[in-house]
C-alpha positions as CSV (number, residue, x, y, z in Angstrom):
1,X,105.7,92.7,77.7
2,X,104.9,96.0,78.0
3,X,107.7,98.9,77.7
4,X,106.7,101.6,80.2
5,X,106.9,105.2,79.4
6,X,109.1,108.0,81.4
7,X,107.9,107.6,84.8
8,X,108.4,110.7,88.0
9,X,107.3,109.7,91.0
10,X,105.9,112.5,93.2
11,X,106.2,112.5,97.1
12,X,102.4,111.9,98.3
13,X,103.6,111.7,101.5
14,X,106.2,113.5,103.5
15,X,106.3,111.0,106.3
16,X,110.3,110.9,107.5
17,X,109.9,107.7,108.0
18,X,113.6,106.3,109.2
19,X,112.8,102.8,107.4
20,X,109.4,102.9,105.7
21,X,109.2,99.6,104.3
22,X,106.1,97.1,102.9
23,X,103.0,99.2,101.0
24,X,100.0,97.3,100.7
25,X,96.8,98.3,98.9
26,X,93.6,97.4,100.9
27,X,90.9,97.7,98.4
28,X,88.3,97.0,101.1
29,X,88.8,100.2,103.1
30,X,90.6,102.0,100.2
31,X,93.9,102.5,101.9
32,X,97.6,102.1,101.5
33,X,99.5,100.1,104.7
34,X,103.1,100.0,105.5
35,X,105.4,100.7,108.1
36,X,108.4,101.9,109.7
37,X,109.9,99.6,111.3
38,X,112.6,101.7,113.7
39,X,110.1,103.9,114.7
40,X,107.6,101.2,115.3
41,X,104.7,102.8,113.5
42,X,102.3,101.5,111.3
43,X,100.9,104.1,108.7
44,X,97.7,104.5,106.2
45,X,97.1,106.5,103.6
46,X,93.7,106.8,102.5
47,X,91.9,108.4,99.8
48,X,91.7,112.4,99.8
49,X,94.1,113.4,102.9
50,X,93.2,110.9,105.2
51,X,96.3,109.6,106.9
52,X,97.2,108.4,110.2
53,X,99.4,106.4,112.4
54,X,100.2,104.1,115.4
55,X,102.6,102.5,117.3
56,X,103.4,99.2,117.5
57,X,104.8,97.3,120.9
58,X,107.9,96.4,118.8
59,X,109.3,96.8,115.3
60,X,106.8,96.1,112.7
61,X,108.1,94.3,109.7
62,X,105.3,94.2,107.8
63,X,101.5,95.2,107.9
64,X,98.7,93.0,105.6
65,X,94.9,92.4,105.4
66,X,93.5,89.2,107.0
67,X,90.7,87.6,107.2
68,X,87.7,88.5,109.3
69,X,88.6,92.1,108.1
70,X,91.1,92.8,110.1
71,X,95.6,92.5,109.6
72,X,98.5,90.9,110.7
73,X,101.0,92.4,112.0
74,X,104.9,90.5,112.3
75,X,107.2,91.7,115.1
76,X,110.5,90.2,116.4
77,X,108.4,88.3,119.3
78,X,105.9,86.6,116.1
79,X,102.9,87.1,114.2
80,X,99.9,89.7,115.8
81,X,96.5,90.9,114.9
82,X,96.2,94.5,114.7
83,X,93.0,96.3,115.7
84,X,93.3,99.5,114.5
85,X,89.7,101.2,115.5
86,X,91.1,100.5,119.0
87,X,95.0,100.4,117.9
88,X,95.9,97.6,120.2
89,X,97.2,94.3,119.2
90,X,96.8,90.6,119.8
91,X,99.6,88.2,120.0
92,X,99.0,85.2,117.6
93,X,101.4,82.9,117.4
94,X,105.6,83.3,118.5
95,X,108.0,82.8,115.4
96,X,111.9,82.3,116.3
97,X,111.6,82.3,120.2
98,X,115.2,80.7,119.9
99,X,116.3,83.9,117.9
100,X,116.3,87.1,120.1
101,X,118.7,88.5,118.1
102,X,116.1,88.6,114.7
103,X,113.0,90.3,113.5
104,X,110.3,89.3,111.2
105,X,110.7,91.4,107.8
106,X,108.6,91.6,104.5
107,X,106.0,89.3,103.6
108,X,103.2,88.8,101.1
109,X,99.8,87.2,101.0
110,X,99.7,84.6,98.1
111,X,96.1,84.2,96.5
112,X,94.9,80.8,98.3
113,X,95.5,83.3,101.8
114,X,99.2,81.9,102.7
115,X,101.1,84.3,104.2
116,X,104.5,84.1,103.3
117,X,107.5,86.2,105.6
118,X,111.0,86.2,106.3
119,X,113.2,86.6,109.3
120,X,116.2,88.4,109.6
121,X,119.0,89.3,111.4
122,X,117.9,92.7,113.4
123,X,122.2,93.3,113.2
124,X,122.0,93.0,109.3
125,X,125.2,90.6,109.5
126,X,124.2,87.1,110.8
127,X,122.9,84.6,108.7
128,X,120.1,83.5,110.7
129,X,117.5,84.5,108.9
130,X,114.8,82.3,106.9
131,X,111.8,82.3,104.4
132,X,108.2,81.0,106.6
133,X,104.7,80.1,105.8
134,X,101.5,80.7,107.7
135,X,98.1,78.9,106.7
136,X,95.0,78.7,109.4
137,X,97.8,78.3,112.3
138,X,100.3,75.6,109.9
139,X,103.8,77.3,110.1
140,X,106.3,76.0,107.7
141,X,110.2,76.8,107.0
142,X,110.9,76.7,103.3
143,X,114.7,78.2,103.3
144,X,116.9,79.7,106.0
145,X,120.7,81.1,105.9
146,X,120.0,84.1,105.1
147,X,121.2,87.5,106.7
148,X,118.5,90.0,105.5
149,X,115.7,88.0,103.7
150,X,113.3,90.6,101.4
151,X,110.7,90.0,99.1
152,X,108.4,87.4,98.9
153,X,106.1,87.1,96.2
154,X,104.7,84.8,93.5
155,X,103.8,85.0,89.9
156,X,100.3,85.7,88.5
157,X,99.7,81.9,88.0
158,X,101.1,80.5,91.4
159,X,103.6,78.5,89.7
160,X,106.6,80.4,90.9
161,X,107.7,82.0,93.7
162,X,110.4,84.4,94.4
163,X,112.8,85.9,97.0
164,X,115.3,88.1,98.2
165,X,118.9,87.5,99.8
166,X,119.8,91.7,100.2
167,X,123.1,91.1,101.1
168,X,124.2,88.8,98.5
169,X,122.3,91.3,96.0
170,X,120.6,87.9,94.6
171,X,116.7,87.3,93.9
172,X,116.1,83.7,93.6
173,X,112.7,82.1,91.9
174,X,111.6,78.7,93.3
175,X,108.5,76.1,91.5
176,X,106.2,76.5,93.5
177,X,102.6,74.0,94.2
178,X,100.6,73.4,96.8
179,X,102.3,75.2,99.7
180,X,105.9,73.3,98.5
181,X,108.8,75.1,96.8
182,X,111.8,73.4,94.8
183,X,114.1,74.0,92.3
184,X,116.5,77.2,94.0
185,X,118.2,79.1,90.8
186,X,119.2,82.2,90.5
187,X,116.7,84.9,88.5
188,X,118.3,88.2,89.0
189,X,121.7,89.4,90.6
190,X,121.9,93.5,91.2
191,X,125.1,94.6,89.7
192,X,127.6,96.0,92.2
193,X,127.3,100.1,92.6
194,X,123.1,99.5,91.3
195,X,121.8,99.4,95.2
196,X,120.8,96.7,97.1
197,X,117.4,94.6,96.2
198,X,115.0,95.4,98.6
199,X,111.5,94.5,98.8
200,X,109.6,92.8,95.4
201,X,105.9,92.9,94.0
202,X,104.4,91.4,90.7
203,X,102.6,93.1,88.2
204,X,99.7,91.8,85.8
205,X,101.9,90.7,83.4
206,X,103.9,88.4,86.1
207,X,107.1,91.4,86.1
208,X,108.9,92.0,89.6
209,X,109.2,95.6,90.4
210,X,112.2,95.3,92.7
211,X,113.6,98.5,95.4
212,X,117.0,98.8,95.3
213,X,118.7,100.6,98.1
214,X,121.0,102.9,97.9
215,X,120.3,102.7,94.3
216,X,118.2,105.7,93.5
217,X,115.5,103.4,91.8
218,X,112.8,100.7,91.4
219,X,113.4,98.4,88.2
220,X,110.5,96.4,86.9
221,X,112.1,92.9,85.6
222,X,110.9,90.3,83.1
223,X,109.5,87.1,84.7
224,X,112.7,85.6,83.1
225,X,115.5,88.0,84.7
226,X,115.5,90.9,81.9
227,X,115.8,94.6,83.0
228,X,112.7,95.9,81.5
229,X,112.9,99.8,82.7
230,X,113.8,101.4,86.3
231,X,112.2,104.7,87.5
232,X,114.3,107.1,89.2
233,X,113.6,109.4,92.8
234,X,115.3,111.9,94.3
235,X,116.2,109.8,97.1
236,X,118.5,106.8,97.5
237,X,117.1,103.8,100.0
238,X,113.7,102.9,97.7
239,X,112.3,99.9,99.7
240,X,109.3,98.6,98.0
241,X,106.9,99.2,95.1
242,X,102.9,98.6,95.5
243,X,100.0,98.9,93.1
244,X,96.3,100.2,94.6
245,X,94.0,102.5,93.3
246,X,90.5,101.4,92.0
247,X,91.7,100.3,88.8
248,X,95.4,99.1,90.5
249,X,97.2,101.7,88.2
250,X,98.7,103.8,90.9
251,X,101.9,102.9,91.9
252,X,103.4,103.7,95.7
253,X,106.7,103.1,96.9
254,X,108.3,103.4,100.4
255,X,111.4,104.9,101.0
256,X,113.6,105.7,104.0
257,X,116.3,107.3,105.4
258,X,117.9,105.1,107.1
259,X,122.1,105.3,107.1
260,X,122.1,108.6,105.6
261,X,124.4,110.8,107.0
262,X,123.5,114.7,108.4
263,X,124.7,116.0,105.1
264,X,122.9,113.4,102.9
265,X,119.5,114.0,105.0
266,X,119.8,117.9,104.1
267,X,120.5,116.6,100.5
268,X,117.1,114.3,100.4
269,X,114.6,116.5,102.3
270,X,112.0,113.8,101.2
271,X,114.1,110.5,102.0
272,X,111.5,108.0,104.2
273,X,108.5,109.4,102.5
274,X,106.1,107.5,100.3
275,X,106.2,108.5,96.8
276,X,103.7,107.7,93.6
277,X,103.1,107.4,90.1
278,X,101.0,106.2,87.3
279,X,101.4,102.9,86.4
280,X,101.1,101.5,82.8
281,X,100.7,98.4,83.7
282,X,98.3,97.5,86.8
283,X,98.9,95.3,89.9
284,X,97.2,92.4,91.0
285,X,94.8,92.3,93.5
286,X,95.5,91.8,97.1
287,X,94.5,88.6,98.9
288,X,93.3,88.6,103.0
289,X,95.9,86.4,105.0
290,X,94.1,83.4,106.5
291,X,95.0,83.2,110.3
C-alpha cells in the first residue's frame, strides 16, 4: 500500500458554499460536479477557469453522470435528470413519499451503472434514514435506521461495499454480489474529538479516503480499517474527497461552512470552498448511472 507524501491542499475554488458536499469527476466533459445542498446549487468546475452554477427546485444531495450523457440529480421529492444546457430538470422516479421529513444524500455509481444513495433525516436526529439502489428503474432498500447515512462506495473488485452512519462515527463494509449485500461488520470507527465521517471514495489500490467533519482533515484508510495518512486544511467541515484529472491524480475535496459560528467564519475565510491536491495514488474511473 502506498505511504503518501506531505500533502497541502490549495483552495481552487472560493465558492462559500454553506454545505458543499459530493465531487464527481466527469471525464467526458472534463469537469468536477458537486453541490450545495442548502443553497440548492449544483456547481462545475471545468478545466482552465471555467465554472458555473444553477439552482436546483430543492436540495440537491448529490449530482452524477448518467447514461445518454446526461446526470441524475437526488432531491427530498426522489431521483431527477438534470439538463444542464437548458438547466431544468426532469422528475424520474419519487423515493420516500412517506418521509417528508428526509432528503436524499450522497451516492455513488458502482461500475455495472447501479446507483447507490442514502436517505436521511433533513433534522439530522431521526433515524429514518436508509441505504437504496437504482438499476434501469429497479429500486431496492439494502439497510435503513439510520439518522444521517454518508458514503457509499465499493472496492476496486466489486466484492465489497461500504457505508457511512455519521452520527454513530461508524463506516461499515458489507460482501457485496450481484446487486445483494451481507455480512454488516464494522471497518472503521472515527475516534471521539477526530470529526465526524462524512462522505467516502476509493482509490486504485481499493483505500477509502474518508471527510471528517469538524475534523480538520480527509484520512485515506486501508481496505482492512488501518489509518494510512490524513491530509490537513485550514478549515474544519471536509465533506468529501474525489479524484479527476486526465490521469485521475488530482485530488478535490468539498468543504463547507455549515454550523460555524460568526467568529469561526472570520477564522476560515475559505470554509465551503473546494480545495485540491496532487494525488500519489490515482482514482478510479467514474461510471454513467443507468436510469
Amino acid at each position: 500500500m502506498t505511504r503518501l507524501t506531505s500533502t497541502v491542499p490549495e483552495c481552487a475554488w472560493a465558492t462559500g458554499c454553506e454545505l458543499g458536499e459530493g465531487p464527481v469527476w466527469d471525464a467526458a466533459r472534463g469537469t468536477l460536479w458537486f453541490v450545495d445542498i442548502k443553497r440548492c446549487e449544483i456547481l462545475a468546475f471545468g478545466p482552465g477557469e471555467a465554472r458555473a452554477r444553477w439552482s436546483a427546485p430543492g436540495q440537491p444531495g448529490f449530482v452524477l453522470p448518467a447514461d445518454e450523457g446526461g446526470l441524475v440529480v437526488g432531491m427530498p421529492d426522489g431521483l431527477h435528470r438534470f439538463h444542464p444546457a437548458t438547466g431544468t430538470f426532469t422528475h424520474l422516479a419519487p423515493i420516500e413519499a412517506d418521509h417528508p421529513a428526509n432528503r436524499l444524500n450522497d451516492a455513488s455509481v458502482a461500475p455495472d451503472g447501479t446507483l447507490w444513495f442514502g436517505s436521511m433525516d433533513d433534522g439530522e436526529a431521526a433515524a429514518t434514514g436508509a441505504l437504496y439502489s437504482w438499476r434501469e428503474g429497479r429500486l431496492a432498500r439494502h439497510d435503513d435506521g439510520i439518522a444521517i447515512t454518508n458514503g457509499p462506495a465499493m472496492s476496486p473488485d466489486g466484492r465489497n461495499f461500504y457505508h457511512t452512519d455519521t452520527l454513530a462515527r461508524t463506516i461499515y463494509a458489507f460482501d457485496h454480489a450481484d446487486g445483494v449485500l451481507s455480512n454488516k461488520r464494522v471497518l472503521i470507527v472515527i475516534e471521539d474529538g477526530a470529526g465526524w465521517p462524512d462522505g467516502t471514495t476509493v482509490d486504485s489500490e481499493g483505500c477509502l479516503w474518508v471527510g471528517l467533519w469538524g475534523g480538520w482533515a480527509a484520512r485515506r484508510y486501508a481496505p482492512a480499517g488501518e489509518l494510512l495518512c490524513s491530509v490537513r486544511f485550514p478549515v474544519a467541515n471536509i465533506t468529501k474527497v474525489a479524484f479527476g484529472g486526465t490521469d485521475l491524480r488530482t485530488a478535490y475535496a468539498t468543504t463547507a461552512a455549515k454550523g460555524l459560528g460568526a467568529a469561526e467564519r472570520a477564522a476560515q475565510p475559505l470554509a465551503g470552498g473546494l480545495f485540491a491536491w496532487a494525488a500519489d495514488v490515482p482514482g478510479l474511473p467514474q461510471a454513467r448511472a443507468q436510469l
